[in-house]
Every structure is written in structure tokens, then in C-alpha cells.
C-alpha positions as CSV (number, residue, x, y, z in Angstrom):
1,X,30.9,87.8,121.0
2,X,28.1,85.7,119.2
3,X,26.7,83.6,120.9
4,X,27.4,80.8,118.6
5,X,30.9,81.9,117.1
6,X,33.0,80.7,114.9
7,X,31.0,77.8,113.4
8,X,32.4,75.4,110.0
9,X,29.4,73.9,109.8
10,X,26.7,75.1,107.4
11,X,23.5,76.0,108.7
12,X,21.4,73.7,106.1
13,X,23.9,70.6,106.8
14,X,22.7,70.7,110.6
15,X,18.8,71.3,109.6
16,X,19.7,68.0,107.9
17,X,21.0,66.2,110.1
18,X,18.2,67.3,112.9
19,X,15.8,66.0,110.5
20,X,17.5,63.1,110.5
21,X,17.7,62.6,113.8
22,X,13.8,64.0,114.4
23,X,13.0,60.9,116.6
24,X,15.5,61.3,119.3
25,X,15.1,65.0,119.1
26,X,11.4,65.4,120.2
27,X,12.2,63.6,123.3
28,X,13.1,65.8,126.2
29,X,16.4,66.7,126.8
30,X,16.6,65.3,130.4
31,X,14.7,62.3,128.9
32,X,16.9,61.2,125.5
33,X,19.4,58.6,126.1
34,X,18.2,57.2,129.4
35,X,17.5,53.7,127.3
36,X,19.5,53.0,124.1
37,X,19.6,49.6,122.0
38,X,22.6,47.5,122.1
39,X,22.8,48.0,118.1
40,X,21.8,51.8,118.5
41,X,24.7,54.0,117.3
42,X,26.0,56.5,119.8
43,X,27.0,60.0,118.2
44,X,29.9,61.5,119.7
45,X,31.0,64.7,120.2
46,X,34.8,65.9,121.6
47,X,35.4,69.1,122.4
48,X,39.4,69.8,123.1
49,X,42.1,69.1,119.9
50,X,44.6,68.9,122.0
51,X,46.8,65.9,122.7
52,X,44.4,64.1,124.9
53,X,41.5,64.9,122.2
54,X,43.0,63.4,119.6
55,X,43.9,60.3,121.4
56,X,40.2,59.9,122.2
57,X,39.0,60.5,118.8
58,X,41.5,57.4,117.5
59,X,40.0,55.3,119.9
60,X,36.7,56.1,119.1
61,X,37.1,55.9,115.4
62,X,37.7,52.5,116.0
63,X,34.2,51.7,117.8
64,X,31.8,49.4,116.6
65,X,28.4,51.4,117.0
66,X,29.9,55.0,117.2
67,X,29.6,57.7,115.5
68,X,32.3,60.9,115.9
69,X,29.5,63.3,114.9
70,X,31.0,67.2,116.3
71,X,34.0,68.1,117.0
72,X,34.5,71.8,118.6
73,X,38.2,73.4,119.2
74,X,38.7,77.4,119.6
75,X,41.9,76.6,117.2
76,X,40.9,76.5,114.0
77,X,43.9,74.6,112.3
78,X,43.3,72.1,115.1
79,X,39.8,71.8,113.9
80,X,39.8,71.8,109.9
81,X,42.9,69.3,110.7
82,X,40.7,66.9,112.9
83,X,38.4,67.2,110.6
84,X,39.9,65.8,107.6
85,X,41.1,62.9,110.0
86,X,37.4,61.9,110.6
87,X,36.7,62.5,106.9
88,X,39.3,60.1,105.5
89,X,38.2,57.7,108.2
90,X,34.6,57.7,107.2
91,X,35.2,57.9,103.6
92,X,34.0,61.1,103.2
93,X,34.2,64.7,102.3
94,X,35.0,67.1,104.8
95,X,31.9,68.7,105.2
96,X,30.0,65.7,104.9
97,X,32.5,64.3,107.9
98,X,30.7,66.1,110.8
99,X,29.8,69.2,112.7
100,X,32.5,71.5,113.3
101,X,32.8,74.5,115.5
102,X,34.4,76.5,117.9
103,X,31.8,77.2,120.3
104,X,30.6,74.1,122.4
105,X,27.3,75.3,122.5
106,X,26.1,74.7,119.3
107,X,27.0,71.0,119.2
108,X,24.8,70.8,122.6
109,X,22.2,72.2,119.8
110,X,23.1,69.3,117.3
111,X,20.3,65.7,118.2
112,X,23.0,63.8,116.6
113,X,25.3,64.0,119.5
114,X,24.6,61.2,122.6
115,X,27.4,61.7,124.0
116,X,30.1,64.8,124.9
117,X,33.3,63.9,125.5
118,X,35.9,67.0,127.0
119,X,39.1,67.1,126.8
120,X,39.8,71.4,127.4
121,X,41.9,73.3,129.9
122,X,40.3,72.7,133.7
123,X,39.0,76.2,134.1
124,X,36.5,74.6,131.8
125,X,35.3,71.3,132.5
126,X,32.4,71.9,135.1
127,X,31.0,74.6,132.7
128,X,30.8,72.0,129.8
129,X,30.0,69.6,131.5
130,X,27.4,70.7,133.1
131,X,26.4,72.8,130.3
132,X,26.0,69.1,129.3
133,X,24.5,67.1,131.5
134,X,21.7,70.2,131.6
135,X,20.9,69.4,128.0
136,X,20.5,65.7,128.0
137,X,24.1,64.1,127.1
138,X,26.1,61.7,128.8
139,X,29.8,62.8,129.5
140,X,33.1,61.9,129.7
141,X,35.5,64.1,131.1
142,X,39.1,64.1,131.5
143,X,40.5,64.7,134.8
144,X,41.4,66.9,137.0
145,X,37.2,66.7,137.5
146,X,37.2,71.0,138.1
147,X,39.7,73.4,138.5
148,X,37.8,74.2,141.9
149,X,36.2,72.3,145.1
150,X,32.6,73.9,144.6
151,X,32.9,73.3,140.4
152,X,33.3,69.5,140.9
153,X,30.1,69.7,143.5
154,X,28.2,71.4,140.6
155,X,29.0,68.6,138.5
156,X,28.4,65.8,141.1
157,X,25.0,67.5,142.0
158,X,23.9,68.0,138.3
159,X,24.6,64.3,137.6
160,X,22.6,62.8,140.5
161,X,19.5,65.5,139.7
162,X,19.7,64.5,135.8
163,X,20.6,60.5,136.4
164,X,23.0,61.4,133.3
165,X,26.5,59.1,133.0
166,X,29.9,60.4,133.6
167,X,32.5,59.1,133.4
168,X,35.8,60.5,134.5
169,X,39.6,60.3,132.6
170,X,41.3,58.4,135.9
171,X,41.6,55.7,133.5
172,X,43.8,54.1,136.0
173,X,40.7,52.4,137.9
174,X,40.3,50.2,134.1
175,X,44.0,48.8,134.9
176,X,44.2,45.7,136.5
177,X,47.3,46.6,138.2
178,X,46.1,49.1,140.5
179,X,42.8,47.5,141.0
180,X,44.5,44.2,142.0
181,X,46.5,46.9,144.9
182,X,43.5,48.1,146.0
183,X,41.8,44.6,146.3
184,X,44.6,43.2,148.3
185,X,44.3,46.4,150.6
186,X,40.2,46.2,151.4
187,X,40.5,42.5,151.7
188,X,43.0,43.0,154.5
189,X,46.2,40.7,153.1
190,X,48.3,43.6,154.4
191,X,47.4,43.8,157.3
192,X,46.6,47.2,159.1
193,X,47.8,49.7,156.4
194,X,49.6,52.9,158.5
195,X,50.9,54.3,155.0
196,X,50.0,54.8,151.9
197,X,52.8,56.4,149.6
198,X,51.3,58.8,146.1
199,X,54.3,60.0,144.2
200,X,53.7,61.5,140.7
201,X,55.8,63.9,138.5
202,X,56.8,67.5,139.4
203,X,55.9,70.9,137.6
204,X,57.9,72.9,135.4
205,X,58.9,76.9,135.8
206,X,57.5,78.8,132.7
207,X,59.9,81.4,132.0
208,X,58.4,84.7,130.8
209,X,55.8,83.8,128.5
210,X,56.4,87.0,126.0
211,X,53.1,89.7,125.1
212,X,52.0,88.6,121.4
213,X,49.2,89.0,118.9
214,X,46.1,86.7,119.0
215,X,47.6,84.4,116.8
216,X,45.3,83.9,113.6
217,X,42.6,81.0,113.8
218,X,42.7,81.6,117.5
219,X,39.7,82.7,119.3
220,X,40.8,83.4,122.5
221,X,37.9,84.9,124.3
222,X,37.0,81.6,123.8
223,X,40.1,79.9,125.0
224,X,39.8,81.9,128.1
225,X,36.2,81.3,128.7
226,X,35.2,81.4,132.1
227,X,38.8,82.4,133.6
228,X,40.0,86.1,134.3
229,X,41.2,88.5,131.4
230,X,45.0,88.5,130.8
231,X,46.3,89.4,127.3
232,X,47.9,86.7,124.9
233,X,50.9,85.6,125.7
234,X,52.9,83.6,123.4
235,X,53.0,79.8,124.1
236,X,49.7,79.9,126.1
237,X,47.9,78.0,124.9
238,X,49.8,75.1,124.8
239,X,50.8,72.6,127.0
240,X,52.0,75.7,129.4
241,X,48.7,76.2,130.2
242,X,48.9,73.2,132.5
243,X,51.3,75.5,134.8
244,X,49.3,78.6,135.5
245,X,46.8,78.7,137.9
246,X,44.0,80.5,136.4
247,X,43.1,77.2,134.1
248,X,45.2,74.9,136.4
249,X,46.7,73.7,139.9
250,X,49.4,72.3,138.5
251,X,50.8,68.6,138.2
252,X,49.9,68.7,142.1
253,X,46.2,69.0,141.2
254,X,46.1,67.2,137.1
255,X,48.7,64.7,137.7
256,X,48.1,63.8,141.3
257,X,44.4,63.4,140.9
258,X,45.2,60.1,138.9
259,X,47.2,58.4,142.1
260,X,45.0,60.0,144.5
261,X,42.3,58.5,143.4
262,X,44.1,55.1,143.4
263,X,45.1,55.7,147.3
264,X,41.6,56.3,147.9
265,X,40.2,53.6,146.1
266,X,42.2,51.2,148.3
267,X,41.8,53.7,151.4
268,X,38.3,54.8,151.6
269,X,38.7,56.1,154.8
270,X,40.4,59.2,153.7
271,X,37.1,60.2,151.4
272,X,35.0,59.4,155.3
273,X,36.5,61.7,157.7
274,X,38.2,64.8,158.7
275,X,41.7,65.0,157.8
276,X,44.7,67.1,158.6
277,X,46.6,68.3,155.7
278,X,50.2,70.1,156.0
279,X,53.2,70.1,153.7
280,X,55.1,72.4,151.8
281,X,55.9,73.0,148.6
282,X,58.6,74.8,146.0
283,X,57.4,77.5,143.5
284,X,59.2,79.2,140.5
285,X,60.1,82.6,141.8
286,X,59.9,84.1,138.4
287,X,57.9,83.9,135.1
288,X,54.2,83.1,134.2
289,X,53.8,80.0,135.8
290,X,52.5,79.5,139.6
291,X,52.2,76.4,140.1
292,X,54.1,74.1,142.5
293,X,57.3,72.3,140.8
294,X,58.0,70.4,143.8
295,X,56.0,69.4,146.9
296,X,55.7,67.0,150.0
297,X,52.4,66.9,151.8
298,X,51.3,64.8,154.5
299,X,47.5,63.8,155.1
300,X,46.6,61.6,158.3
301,X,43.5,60.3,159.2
302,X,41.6,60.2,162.3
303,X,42.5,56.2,162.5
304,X,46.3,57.4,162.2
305,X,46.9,56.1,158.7
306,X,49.1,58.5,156.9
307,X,49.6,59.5,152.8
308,X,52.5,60.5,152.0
309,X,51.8,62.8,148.8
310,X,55.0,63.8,147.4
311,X,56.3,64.9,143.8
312,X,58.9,62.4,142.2
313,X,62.1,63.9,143.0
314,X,61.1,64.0,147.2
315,X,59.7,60.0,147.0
316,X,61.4,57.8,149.1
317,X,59.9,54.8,147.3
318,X,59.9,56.1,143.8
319,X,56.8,56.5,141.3
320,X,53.3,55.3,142.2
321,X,51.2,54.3,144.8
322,X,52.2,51.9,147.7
323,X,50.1,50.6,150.3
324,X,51.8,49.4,153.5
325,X,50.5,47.7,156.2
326,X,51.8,45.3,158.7
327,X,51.8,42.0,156.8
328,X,53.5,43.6,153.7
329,X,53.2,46.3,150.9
330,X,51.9,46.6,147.5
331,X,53.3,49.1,144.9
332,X,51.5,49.5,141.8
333,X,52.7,52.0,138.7
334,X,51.2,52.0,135.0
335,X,54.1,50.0,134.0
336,X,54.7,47.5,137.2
337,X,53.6,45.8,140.4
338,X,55.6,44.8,143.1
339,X,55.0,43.0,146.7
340,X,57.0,42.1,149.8
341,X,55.7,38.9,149.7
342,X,55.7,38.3,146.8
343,X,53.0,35.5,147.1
344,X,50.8,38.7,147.8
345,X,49.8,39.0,144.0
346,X,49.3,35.5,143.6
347,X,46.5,35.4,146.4
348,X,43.4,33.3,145.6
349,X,40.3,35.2,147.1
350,X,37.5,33.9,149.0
351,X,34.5,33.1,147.2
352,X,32.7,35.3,149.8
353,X,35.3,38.2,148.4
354,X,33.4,40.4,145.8
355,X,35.9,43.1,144.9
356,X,36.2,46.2,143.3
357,X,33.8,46.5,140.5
358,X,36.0,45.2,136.8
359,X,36.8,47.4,134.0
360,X,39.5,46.4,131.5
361,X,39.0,49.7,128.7
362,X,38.3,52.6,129.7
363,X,36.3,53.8,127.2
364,X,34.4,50.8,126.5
365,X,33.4,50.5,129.9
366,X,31.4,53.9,129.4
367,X,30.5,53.0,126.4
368,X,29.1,50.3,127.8
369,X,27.3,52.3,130.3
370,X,25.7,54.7,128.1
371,X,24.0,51.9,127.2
372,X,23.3,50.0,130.6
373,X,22.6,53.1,132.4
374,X,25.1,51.5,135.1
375,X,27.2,53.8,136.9
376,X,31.0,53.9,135.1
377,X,34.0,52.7,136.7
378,X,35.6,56.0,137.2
379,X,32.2,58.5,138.2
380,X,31.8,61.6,139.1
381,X,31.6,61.4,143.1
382,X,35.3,59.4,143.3
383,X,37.0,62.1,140.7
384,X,35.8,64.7,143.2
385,X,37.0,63.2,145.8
386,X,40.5,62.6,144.5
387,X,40.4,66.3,143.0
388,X,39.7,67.9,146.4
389,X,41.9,66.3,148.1
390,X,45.0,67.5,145.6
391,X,43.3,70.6,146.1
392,X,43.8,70.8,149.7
393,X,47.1,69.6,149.7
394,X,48.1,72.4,147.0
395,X,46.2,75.1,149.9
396,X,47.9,73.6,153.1
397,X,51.4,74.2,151.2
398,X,50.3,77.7,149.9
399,X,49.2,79.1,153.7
400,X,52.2,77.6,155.3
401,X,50.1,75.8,157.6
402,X,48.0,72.7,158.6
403,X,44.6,72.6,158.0
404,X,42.4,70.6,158.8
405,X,39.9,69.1,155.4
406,X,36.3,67.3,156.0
407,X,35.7,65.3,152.6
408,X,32.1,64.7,153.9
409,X,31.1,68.4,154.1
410,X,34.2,69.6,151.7
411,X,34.6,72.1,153.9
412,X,38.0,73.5,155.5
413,X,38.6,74.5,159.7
414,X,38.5,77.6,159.2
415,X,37.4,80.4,157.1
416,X,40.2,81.9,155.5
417,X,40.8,78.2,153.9
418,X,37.2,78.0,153.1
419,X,37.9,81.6,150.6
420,X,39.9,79.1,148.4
421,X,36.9,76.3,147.6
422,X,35.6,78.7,144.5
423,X,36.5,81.1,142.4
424,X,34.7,84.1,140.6
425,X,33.7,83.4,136.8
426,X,34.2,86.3,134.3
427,X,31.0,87.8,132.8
428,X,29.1,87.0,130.8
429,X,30.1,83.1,132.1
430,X,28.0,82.0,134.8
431,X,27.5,77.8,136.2
């Protein structure tokens, strides 16, 4: 495989556009970016067509000051289709639109991308993105952050050594919903909270996914990328992918990350100190998918507090997150918030009461930050911890046993668990 596969973009159109861009380009690559006008444009690249791709790009294309510059996807129907999209958009002609290909790399090559946003399978993110970060660009990455404990360290480590920004897809933190939960819960209006209740939705069996030709357009070396070698299997590369474990944990990892996250926004205490994880979990006991369908962990703190992390059809309280304590409880969803008393979410705070840090977009708060050189709402550090944590939780259920998790050190009890924190990449991929 050539290094640089699969490219739609002529050579001589990207000479151009390096030329064009000649006075970012001669700055290093761990230097460019790390100041930016506020009426400099930002050039954006996505890589991932898929469903959350394409919502990305139709926010973007509605920026003031950005650019959709590259767009990569292994699927090339999914790519000329995008394509188009940014060309009628622009006003243009599709090869005047921008860069297309479907090997990442060479938009890392392209000066007129700032910014790489990626929206692939998990078995890829850290490898992007810290392909990424390595050459200069800010990132935003959907969640979960890695498909592994030791990927999302990479990342983490390769975004404090190149003071890059990256932002994570827990877009929940830019809701002022959950951040109001969370506020209520640091600032102590419930009282001691003893539980903390994360319910999200279940998995799906797969079936038999049935041996098939590469379909056409497809290059699925490239698809695969880092993971193991299986061969094609019709309806892979869909949203099935979600449900097999070499490119994902499951909705217990790429669901539960999102109200994880939200439990330890509110609960940092769980991100501070050993923790014992045990739960179980249902599996399908046939098919291509191996991930969990159904599950119901418990994670307790040295303080005692508990979270209850549980798929929707074994909540108790329903969908969400809810904090309670010994005052009252707060349960906050995408759609509602609720509070016994009620009075809770009409609370005037202190002037002395700072609060979590305030995000109302998602994307224009890192935007904004590519800019500022601020840290985002949603960085790289909390998105690990969330991750990890789902992580353990999908392990403890897997063994059959407790064990016992140190968030500080990310390191299991004991060292069959510890086996589990990486996994081998496929040559010629290395991180």
C-alpha cells in the first residue's frame, strides 16, 4: 500500500494551494497555530464521512472565519458525495472545493489545514490524532477518546508535550443542563452525595455478518488501519462496526463515555482515587458482535460514594445521570432536568461561587480556543478519564470479578487486568 493512497486531489492543485499558504507553512510544525488573529480564517479538515462527519461539516459550513479545506474518507462515494456538498456551498467546482483523499496523511501534508477534525471508528482516533498533534494541528475528536487505556495516555501526553488544543466530542459539558447538575453537586446544595446513577442505551447482537467482496470504492486496508486482519464482511463498515471489539467497546465504552464524563464532572473524586469496579454484564452468544448488550456495574469510592453504571433496560431511575445526596437529587438528560426540591434549579449562587467553566456550542467554544490558546471545555485529560473508567467497567464484567482501578496511575490490582490496558497494532501501524 502507497503510502499516500487513494488521493482525488491533483498534485498541481495542492502545490497551489501550498504556495498559497507559503507563510504559515515555513513556520515549524510544532510552532504554526499557537497565535492566530481573531479575523484569521481557520482551514479545516474532517476525516470520517460518516454520520457524525457530516454533521460536523454542516456546522462548520456555517462558520464565520472557516474554511472546510480536506476532507479524507476510505469510502469513496462518501467522499466525491461530500465533496460536491462543500462545492455547492462554496460556489464552486468540485475540484476547486477542496482536498480530497482517502489517506489522512496527506492532508497532515496540506499548510492549508489548522485544524483536524475526526470523526473514524475508535481503533483509530489516538493514531490520527496524534499523527496530528505531532504535525502541528489542533484537534477535535469525537469520543470515545481511544479504543484503549494506554491510546488515550498517548494522546493526553502528546497534547501537553506539543501545547496543541483538543477538544473532545462529550459535547454534553456545552449543555447548560448538565452543567447546572454538576454545579449544584460541587457547591454542596445536595448535601453529601452517596450515589450517583449513569444510565445510557444498551448494545445490539450482530447476527452473522456474511464473507463478501471488498465492496468497490472501498479501501479497506485502510478502514482497518491499525486493527487486526479479518476479511470483509458484509455490513462492516457501517454503523455495526460500533459492536465489535476490534474498533470498539461497545455502547458500554462510546455511549457511556458521554454520562461518565458528566458523573465525573460533578464527582471528581472518582478521577482522584482508587476504586473498586464489579458488575456484570450480558453478551450475544452468537454472531460477529462482542460487545456487551446489557450491563450493571458498580464503582465505589474510597469516601463510600457509589455509581451506579447500568444500561437503560436495568436503570432504576431511567436515562441519564442523577446525583443524590442527602438534601435532594438532581437528574439531568439531553432533553430534561428534574430536582426533588424543586427550588434546587432555581438556586441563586454566592458571589464567592465560581463554577464550572461556561460553554454554550460546542464547536464554537473550540473554535474559540484555537484562537485563545485556552484550554476547551471538553480536553483531553477529562475524556480520558471518562473513557477509562467505561473501560474498566467493560473488564470487571468480562473477568467475572472485582477489581480494583487507580485513575491516578491508570493502572489495575493486579496484573492479569493490567494485560487489558493496550493492545498490539498491526504492521506496518505503529503510535
Amino acid at each position: 500500500m502507497s503510502r499516500h493512497d487513494g488521493t482525488v486531489w491533483p498534485r498541481r492543485k495542492f502545490l497551489m494551494g501550498a504556495l498559497a499558504g507559503v507563510a504559515s507553512a515555513t513556520l515549524p510544525r510544532g510552532v504554526r497555530g499557537l497565535w492566530r488573529s481573531p479575523n484569521e480564517t481557520i482551514g479545516v479538515g474532517i476525516i470520517g464521512l460518516g454520520d457524525r462527519g457530516r454533521s460536523h461539516l454542516a456546522t462548520l459550513l456555517k462558520f464565520p472565519g472557516v474554511r472546510v479545506v480536506a476532507l479524507c474518507d476510505v469510502q469513496r462515494d462518501a467522499l466525491d458525495r461530500t465533496r460536491a456538498q462543500v462545492a455547492r456551498e462554496y460556489g464552486t467546482s468540485a475540484d476547486d472545493a477542496c482536498q480530497a483523499v482517502s489517506d489522512y496523511r496527506w492532508m497532515l501534508e496540506n499548510p492549508a489545514v489548522d485544524v483536524v477534525v475526526i470523526c473514524s471508528p475508535e481503533n483509530w482516533h489516538a493514531k490520527m490524532a496524534v499523527d496530528a498533534l505531532r504535525a502541528g494541528r489542533d484537534v477535535y475528536c469525537e469520543k470515545a477518546l481511544a479504543l484503549t487505556v494506554e491510546e488515550g495516555r498517548a494522546i493526553c501526553n502528546e497534547v501537553r508535550r506539543t501545547g496543541r488544543v483538543l477538544q473532545t466530542g462529550t459535547q454534553q459539558r456545552s449543555d447548560w443542563k448538565f452543567r447546572l447538575a454538576c454545579d449544584l453537586v460541587r457547591a454542596g446544595f445536595l448535601g453529601r452525595v452517596r450515589t450517583v446513577w449513569v444510565a445510557v442505551p444498551g448494545g445490539r447482537a450482530l447476527g452473522v455478518l456474511p464473507p463478501a467482496p471488498v465492496p468497490p470504492g472501498l479501501n479497506y486496508e485502510l478502514w482497518l488501519g491499525p486493527a487486526r486482519y479479518r476479511p470483509y464482511r458484509e455490513g462492516l463498515c457501517t454503523f455495526n462496526w460500533y459492536f465489535v471489539r476490534d474498533y470498539c467497546a461497545g455502547w458500554i465504552q462510546s455511549w457511556g463515555v458521554h454520562h461518565v464524563d458528566i458523573a465525573l464532572w460533578g464527582l471528581p473524586e472518582f478521577a482522584t482515587a482508587p476504586l473498586t469496579i464489579q458488575g456484570t454484564a450480558t453478551f450475544p452468544e452468537e454472531g460477529d458482535g462482542d460487545t456487551s448488550i446489557s450491563w450493571h456495574v458498580t464503582v465505589e469510592a474510597a469516601s463510600g460514594v457509589r455509581m451506579m453504571f447500568t444500561s437503560d433496560d436495568r436503570a432504576v431511575h431511567g436515562h441519564g445521570v442523577r446525583f443524590e445526596g442527602d438534601r435532594g437529587w438532581v437528574h439531568v438528560t439531553r432533553a430534561t432536568i428534574r430536582a426533588e426540591p424543586m427550588e434546587l434549579l432555581h438556586v441563586k449562587f454566592g458571589p464567592d461561587h465560581h463554577g464550572l467553566p461556561v460553554s454554550r456550542d460546542h464547536m464554537a467554544n473550540f473554535l474559540d480556543c484555537v484562537r485563545t490558546r485556552r484550554e476547551p471545555i471538553a480536553p483531553a485529560e477529562g475524556c480520558q478519564r471518562a473513557t477509562a473508567l467505561t473501560l474498566a467497567a467493560d473488564l470487571a464484567t468480562r473477568l467475572g470479578r472485582p477489581v480494583t482501578w487507580d485513575p491516578v496511575q491508570e493502572r489495575f490490582g493486579d496484573p492479569v487486568a493490567n494485560r487489558f490496558l493496550r493492545r498490539p497494532y498491526r504492521s506496518p501501524w505503529t503510535l
